[in-house]
C-alpha positions as CSV (number, residue, x, y, z in Angstrom):
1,X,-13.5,-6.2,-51.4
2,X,-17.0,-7.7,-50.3
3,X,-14.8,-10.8,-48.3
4,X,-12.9,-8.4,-46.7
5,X,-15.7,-6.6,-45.4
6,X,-17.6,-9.4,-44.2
7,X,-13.9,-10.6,-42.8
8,X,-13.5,-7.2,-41.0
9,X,-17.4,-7.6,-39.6
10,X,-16.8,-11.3,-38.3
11,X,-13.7,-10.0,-36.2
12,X,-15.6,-6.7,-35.0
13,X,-18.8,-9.4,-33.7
14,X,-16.1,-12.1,-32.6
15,X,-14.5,-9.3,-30.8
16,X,-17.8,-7.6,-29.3
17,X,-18.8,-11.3,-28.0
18,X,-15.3,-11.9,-26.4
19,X,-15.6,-8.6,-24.6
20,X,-19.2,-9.5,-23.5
21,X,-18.0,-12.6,-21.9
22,X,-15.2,-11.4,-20.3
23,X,-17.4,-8.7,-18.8
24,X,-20.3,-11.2,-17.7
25,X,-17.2,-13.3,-16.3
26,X,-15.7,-10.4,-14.5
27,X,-19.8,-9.9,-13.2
28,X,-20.3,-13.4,-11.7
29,X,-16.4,-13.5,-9.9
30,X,-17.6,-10.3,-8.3
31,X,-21.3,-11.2,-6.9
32,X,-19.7,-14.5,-5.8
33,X,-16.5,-12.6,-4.0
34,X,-19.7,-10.5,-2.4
35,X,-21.5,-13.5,-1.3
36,X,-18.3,-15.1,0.2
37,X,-17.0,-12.0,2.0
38,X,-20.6,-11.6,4.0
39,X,-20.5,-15.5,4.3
40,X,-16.8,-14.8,6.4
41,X,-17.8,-11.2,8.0
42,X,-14.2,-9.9,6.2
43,X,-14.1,-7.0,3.1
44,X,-12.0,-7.5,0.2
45,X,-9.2,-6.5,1.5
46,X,-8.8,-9.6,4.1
47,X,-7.8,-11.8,0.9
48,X,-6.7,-9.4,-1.4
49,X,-3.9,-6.7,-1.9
50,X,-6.2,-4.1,-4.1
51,X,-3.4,-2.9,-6.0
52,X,-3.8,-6.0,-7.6
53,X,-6.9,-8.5,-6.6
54,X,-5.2,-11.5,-8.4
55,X,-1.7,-11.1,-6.4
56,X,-1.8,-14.3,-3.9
57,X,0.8,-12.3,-1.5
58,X,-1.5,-12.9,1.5
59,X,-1.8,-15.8,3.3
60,X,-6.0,-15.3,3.7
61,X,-6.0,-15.4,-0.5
62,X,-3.7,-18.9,0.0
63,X,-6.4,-20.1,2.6
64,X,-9.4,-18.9,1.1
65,X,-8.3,-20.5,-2.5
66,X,-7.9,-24.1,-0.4
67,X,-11.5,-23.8,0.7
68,X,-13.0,-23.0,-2.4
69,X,-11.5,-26.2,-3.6
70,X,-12.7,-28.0,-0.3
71,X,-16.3,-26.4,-1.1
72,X,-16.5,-27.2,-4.4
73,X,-15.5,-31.2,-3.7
74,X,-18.3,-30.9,-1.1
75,X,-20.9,-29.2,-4.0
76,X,-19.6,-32.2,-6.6
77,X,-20.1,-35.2,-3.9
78,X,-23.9,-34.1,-2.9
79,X,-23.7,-30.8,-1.0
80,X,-25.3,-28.9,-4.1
81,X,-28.7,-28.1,-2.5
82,X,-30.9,-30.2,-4.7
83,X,-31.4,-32.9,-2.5
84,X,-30.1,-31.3,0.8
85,X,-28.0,-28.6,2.3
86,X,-25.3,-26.5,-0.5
87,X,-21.9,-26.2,0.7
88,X,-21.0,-22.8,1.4
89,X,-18.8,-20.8,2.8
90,X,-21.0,-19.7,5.3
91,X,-21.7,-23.6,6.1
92,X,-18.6,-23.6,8.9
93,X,-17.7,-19.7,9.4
94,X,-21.3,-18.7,10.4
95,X,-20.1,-15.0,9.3
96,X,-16.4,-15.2,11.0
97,X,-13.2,-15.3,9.3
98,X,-12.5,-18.1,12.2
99,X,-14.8,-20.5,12.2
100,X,-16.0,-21.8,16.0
101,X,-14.9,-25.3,16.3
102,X,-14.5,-27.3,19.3
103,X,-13.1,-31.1,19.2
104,X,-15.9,-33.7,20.5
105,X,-14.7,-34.7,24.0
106,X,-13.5,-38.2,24.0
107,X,-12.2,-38.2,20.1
108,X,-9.1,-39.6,19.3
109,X,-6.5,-39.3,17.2
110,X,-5.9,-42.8,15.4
């Protein structure tokens, strides 16, 4: 009887812990989607269908997934901010879904 009371406590705190870190998960994704949203100038619904935020129906949520990767290869090759500028979002959009970019006169194609 006593093991299967501790048993039945281990799984309610194993639960309970699995819960809390699906919550703090759930917390980060947002404040990041929040950063990266005012980083582009867009809302949430830009990327995602709100029916169902983990649908990749749109072609923004295709793009946007792509340059998180290209960020975060940027972040793991130096661009972290402890030595010099963090990659961002907001490093090439400057607020706009668009970003400006303009080809350097004279550059070739090789």
């Amino acid at each position: 009887m006593r093991c299967v009371l501790m048993l039945l406590l281990l799984v309610e705190v194993a639960q309970a812990q699995s819960v809390t870190k699906l919550v703090t998960r759930e917390e980060k994704i947002r404040e990041q989607m929040i950063v990266i949203s005012r980083e582009l100038g867009v809302t949430c619904t830009t990327c995602h269908n709100v029916q169902n935020f983990t649908s990749d129906e749109k072609q923004a949520f295709k793009v946007s997934r792509e340059h998180m990767k290209i960020t975060q290869m940027l972040k793991d090759n130096g661009f972290d901010g402890k030595k010099g500028p963090a990659a961002t979002c907001y490093m090439c959009h400057r607020g706009k879904l668009s970003p400006d970019f303009k080809e350097p006169n004279g550059s070739k194609v090789h």
